[in-house]
C-alpha positions as CSV (number, residue, x, y, z in Angstrom):
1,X,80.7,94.1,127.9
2,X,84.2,94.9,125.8
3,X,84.3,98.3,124.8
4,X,84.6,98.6,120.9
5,X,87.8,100.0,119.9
6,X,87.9,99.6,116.4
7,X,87.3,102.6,113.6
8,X,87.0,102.2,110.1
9,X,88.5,105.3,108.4
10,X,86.9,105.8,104.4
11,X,88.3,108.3,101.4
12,X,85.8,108.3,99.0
13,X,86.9,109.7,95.7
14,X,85.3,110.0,92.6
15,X,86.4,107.1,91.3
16,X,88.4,105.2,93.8
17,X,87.8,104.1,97.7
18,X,90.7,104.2,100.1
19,X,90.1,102.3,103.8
20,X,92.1,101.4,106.7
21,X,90.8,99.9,110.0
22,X,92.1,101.1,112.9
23,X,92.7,99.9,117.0
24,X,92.6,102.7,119.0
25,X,93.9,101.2,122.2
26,X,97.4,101.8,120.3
27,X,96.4,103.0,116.9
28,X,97.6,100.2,114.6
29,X,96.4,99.4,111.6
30,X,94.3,95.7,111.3
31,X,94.0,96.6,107.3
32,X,94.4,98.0,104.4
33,X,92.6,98.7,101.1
34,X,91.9,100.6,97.8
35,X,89.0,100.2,95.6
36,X,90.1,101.9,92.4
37,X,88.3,102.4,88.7
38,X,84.8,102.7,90.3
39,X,82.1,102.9,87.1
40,X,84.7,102.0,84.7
41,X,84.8,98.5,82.9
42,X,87.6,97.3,85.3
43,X,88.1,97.5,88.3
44,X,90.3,97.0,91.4
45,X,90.7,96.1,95.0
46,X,93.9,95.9,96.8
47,X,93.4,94.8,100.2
48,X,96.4,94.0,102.9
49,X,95.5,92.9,106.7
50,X,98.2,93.8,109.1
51,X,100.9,90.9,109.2
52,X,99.4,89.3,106.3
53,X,99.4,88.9,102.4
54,X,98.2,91.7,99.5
55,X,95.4,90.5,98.4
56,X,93.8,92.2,94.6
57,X,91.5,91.7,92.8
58,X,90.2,92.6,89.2
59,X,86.7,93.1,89.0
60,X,84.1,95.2,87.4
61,X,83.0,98.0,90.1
62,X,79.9,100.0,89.2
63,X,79.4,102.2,91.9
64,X,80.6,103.3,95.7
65,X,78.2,101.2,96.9
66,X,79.7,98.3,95.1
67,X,83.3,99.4,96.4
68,X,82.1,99.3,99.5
69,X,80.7,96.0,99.5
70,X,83.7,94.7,98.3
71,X,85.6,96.0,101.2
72,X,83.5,94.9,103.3
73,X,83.3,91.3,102.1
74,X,87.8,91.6,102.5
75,X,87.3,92.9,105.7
76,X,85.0,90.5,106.9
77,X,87.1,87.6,104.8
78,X,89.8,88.8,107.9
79,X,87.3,88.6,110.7
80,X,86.7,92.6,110.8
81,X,83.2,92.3,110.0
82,X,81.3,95.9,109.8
83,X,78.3,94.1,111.8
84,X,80.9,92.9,114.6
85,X,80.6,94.8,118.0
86,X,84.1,95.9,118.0
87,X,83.8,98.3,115.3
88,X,82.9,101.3,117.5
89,X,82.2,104.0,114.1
90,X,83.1,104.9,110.5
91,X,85.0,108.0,110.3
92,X,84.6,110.1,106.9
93,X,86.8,112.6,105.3
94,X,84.7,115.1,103.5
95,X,86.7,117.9,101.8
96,X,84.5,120.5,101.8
97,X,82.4,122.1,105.5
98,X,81.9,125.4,104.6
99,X,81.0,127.5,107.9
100,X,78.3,124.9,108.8
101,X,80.9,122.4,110.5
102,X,84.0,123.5,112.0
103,X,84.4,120.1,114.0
104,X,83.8,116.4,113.5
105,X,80.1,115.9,113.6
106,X,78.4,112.7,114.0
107,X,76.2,111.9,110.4
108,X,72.7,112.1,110.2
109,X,69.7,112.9,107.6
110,X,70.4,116.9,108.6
111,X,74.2,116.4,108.2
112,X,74.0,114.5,105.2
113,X,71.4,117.2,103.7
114,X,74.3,120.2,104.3
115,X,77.4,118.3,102.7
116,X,75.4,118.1,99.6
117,X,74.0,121.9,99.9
118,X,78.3,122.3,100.5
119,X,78.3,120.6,97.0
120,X,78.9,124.2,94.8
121,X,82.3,124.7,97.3
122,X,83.9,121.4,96.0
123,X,82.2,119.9,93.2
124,X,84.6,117.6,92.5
125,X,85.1,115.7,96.0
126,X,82.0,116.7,98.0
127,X,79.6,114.4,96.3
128,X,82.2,111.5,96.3
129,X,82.6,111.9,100.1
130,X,79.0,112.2,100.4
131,X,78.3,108.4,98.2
132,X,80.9,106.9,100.9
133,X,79.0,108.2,103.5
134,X,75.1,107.1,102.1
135,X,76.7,103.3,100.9
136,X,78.0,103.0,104.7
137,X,74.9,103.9,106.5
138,X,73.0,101.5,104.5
139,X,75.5,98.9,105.0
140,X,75.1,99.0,108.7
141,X,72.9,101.9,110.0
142,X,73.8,101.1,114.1
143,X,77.3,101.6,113.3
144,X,77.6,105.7,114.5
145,X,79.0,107.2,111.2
146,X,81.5,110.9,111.9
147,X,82.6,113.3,109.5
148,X,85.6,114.6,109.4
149,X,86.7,118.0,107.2
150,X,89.6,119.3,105.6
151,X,88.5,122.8,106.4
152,X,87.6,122.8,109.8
153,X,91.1,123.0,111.4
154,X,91.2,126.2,109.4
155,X,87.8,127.5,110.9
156,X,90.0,129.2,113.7
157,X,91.4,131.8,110.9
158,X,90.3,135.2,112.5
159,X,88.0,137.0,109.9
160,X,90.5,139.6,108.5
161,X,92.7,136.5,107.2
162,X,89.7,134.4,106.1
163,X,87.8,137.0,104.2
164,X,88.7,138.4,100.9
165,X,88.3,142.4,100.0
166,X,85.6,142.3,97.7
167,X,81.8,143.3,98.1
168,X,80.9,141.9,101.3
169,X,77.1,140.9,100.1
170,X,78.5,139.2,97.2
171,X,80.6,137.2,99.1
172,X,78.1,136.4,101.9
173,X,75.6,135.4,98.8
174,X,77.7,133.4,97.4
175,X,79.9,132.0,100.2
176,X,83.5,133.3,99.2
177,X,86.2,133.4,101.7
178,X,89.2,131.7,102.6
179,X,88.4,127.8,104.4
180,X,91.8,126.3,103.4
181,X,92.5,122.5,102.8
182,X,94.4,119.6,104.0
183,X,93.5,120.1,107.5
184,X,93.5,116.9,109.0
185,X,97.2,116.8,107.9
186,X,97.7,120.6,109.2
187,X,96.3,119.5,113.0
188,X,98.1,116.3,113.1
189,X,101.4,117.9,112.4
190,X,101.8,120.5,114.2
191,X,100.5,118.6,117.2
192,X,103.3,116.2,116.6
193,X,105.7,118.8,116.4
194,X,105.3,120.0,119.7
195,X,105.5,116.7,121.0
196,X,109.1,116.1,119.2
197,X,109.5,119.6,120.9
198,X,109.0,117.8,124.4
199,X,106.0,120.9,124.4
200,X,102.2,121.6,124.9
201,X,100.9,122.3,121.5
202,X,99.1,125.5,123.1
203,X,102.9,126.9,123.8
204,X,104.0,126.4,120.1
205,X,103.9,128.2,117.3
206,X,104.6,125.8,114.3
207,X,104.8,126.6,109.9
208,X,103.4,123.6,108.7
209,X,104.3,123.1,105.1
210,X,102.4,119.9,103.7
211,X,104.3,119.5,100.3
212,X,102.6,117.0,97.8
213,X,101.0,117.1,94.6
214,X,98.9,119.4,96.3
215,X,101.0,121.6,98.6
216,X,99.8,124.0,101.2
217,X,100.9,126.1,103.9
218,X,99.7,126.9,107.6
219,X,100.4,129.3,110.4
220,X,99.2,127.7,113.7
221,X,99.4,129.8,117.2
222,X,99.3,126.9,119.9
223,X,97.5,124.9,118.1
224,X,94.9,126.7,116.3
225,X,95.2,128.3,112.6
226,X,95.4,131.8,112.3
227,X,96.5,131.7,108.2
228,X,96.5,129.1,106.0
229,X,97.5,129.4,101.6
230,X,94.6,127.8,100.1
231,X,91.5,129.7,100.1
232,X,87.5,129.1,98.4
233,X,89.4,126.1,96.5
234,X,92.9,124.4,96.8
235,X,94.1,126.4,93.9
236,X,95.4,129.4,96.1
237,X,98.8,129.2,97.7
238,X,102.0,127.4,96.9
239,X,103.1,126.2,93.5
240,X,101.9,122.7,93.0
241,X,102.1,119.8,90.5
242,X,99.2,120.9,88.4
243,X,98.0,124.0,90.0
244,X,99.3,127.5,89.5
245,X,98.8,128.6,93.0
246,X,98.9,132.3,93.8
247,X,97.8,134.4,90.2
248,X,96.1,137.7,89.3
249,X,92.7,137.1,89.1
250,X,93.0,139.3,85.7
251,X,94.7,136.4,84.0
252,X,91.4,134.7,83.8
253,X,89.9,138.0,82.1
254,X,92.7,138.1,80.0
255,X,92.5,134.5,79.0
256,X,89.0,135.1,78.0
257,X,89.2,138.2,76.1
258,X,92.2,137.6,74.3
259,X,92.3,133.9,73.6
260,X,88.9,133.3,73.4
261,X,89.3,130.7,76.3
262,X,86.2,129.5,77.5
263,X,85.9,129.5,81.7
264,X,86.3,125.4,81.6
265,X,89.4,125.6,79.8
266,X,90.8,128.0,82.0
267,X,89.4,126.1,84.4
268,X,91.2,123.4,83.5
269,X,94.6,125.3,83.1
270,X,95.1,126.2,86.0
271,X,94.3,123.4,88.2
272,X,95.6,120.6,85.9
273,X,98.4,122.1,83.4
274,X,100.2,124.6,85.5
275,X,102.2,124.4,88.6
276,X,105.5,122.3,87.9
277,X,103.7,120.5,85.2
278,X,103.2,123.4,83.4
279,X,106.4,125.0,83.9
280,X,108.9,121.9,83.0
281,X,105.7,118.7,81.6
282,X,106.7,116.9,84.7
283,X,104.5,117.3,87.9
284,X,106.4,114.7,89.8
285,X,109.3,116.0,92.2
286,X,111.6,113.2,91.7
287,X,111.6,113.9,87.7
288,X,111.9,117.6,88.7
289,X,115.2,117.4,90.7
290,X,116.4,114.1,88.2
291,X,116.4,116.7,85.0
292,X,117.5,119.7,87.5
293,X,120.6,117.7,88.3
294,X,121.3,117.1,84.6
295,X,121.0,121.0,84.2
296,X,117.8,121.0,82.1
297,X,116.7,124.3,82.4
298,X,112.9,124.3,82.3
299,X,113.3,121.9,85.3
300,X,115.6,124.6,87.0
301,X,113.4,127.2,86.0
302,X,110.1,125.2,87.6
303,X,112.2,124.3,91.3
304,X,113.4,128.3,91.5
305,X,109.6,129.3,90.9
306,X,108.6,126.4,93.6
307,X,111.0,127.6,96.1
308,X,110.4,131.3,95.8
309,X,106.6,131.0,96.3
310,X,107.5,128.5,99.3
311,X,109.9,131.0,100.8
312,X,107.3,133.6,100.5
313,X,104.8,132.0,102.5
314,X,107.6,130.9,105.1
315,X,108.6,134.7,105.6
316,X,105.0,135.9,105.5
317,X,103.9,133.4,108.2
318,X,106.9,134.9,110.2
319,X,105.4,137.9,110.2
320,X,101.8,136.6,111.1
321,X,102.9,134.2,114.0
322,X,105.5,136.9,115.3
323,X,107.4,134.1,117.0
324,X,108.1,130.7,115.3
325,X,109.4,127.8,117.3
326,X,109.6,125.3,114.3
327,X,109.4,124.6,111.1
328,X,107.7,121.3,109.8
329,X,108.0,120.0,105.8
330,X,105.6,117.2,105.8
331,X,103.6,115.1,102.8
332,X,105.3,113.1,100.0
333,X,107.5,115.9,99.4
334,X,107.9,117.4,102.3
335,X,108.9,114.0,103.9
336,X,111.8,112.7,101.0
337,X,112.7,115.6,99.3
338,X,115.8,116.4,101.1
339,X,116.7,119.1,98.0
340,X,113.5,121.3,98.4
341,X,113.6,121.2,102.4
342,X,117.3,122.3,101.9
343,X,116.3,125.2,99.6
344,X,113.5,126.1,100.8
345,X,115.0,127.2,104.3
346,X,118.5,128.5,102.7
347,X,119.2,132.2,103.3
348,X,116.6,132.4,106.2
349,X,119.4,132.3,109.1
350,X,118.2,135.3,110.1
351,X,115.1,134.7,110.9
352,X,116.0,131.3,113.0
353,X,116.0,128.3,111.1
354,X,118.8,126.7,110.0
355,X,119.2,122.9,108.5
356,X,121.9,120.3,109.2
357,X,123.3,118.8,105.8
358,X,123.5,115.8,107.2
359,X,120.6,115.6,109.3
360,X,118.4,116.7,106.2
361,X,119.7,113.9,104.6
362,X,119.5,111.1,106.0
363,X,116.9,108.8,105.4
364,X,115.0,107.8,108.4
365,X,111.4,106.9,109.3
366,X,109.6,108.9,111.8
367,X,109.3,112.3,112.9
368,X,112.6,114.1,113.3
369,X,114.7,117.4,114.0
370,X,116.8,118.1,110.9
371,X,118.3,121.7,112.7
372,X,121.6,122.1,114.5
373,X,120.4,122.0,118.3
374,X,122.0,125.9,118.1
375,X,119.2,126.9,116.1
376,X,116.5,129.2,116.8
377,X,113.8,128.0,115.0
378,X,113.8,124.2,114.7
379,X,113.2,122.5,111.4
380,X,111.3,119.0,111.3
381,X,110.3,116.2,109.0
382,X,107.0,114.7,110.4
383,X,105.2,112.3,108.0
384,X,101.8,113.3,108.3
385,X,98.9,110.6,109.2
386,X,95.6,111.9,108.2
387,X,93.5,108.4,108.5
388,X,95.1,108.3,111.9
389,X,94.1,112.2,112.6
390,X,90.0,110.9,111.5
391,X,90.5,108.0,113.4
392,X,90.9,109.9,116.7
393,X,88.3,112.4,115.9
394,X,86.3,109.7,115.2
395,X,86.6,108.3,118.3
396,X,87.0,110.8,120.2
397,X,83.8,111.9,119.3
398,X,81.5,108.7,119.9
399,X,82.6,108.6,123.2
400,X,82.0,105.0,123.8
């Protein structure tokens, strides 16, 4: 009998359904697609099998189990079927595990029951990951379907970095402490680091800076995470696009006494009109660094307050590791912002890492070293691949 290789990788958002399909005897992709304005009066599905033409199509999408359907019926339209006996599972992100899951865990009733008591922890993606999860069982309920979460690379964090210092029965009540995000980007990074290192990722110690519209940093100690800058929600840390990152709690007191700000507006303010946008109006990078060469000053302003915070973390993760053997920028930022990369790691010569003009940039695909081979610490561009990251969990996982 052929042993199934395939895996079918889903990021179900709250409106919108991203999918690739996956080989795993050498990880290429057979497809593509994105189901986009689920529930509104239009929507969309862009689907691309390897080798072969975009396909998209307008459509009226009601739900996730009509997105689903649809990539289904494109998938199958390509001979990937979800009933054929190649597809060996259905790997899930789910933002949100909480301390109940800090590994992939293959889905059932019990599993499904705890994301949605996770729901409080991340309202806004939890359910969404959870639809994706319910529409594919149904769809095909032999197909073994895994879970995959954003905080459980994180759950290594020793307890006097993951917990916060306020009243310990509150926060066991209520479930406050510091899980951190993006962690399927976080392990598959630092893991390729130490491979462009030539290294065992349990000999490396590795800053992993994943810079997009959501930006976060990790310290990881041979390849597990002792610190990480988001906490209870991806609003702690770095500056971001929209999101403020790093404030005094007080602010929201303030807010509320003094402008008569109710908690959804502030709510609102800081995850969606602060960070760059709120700084300069523009929460892309390109626009950033476009209106900072033309000397626009809000724009100036917004990249200095970007690259302080960043620097901050840098040094403070020096101090936590207490031996850094690389530095690595990754996530749409991270990856073509040569500018940021540049700044970001100027004036730290003493500490080790050191970036070659030229090197940083060039524009070349792959991982890569952009440090003089002198330097102490080496500094990397590794383009992060999180569907690839479930993938291998995934099947790692199902053991078939």
């Amino acid at each position: 009998m052929t042993r199934a290789t395939r895996v079918l990788v889903l990021n179900s958002g709250s409106s919108s359904v991203k999918y690739q399909l996956l080989d795993m005897r050498d990880d290429s992709r057979l497809a593509t697609g994105l189901v986009e304005r689920i529930g509104e009066r239009s929507g969309r599905l862009t689907h691309t099998p390897a080798g072969g033409e975009r396909r998209t199509r307008e459509e009226r999408v009601p739900d996730h189990g009509a997105a689903l359907g649809a990539a289904a019926r494109e998938l199958a339209a390509d001979g990937f079927g979800l009933d054929s006996p190649e597809l060996a599972g259905v790997g899930h992100r789910v933002v949100h595990g909480g301390r109940s899951f800090t590994e992939p865990v293959v889905v059932d009733d019990a599993v499904e029951a705890e994301i949605e008591r996770l729901v409080p922890l991340a309202p806004l993606h939890n359910p969404a990951n959870l639809a994706g999860i319910r529409t594919a069982r149904r769809l095909n309920p032999d197909v073994p379907q895994v879970a995959v979460f954003d905080t459980a690379f994180h759950a290594t964090m020793p307890e006097y970095a993951a917990r916060y210092a306020i009243d310990a029965r509150t926060a066991e009540e209520h479930r406050i402490r510091r899980y951190g995000f993006h962690g399927t980007s976080h392990a598959y990074v630092s893991r390729r680091t130490a491979a462009l290192l030539g290294r065992d990722p349990a000999d490396v110690n590795v800053i992993v800076l994943h810079l997009g519209n959501g930006a976060s940093a990790s310290a990881v100690a041979g390849g597990r995470c002792v610190d990480t800058s988001m906490g209870l929600t991806p609003l702690e840390g770095l500056v971001m696009g929209t999101r403020s990152g790093d404030i005094d709690p007080a602010v929201v007191f303030h807010l509320s006494r003094v402008a008569g700000m109710p908690v959804a507006d502030i709510d609102a303010l800081l995850n969606k009109r602060s960070g760059l946008a709120g700084l300069c109006g523009d929460n892309d990078m390109r626009e950033v660094l476009r209106r900072v060469d033309e000397g626009d000053e809000e724009a100036t302003l917004a990249f200095d307050v970007y690259i302080h915070r960043l620097r901050k973390y840098i040094g403070a993760y020096f101090a936590v590791l207490g031996r850094v053997d690389a530095i690595a920028f990754t996530a749409g930022v991270g990856e073509n912002a040569a500018p940021v990369r540049a700044a970001a790691v100027a004036g730290l010569s003493g500490l080790g890492p050191q970036i070659d003009e030229r090197l940083n940039s060039a524009r070349t695909q792959g991982p890569r070293l952009i440090s003089p081979q002198y330097a102490r610490v080496a500094v990397a561009v590794v383009p992060t691949d999180e569907e690839l990251e479930i993938a291998t969990r995934t099947f790692a996982l199902i053991g078939t």
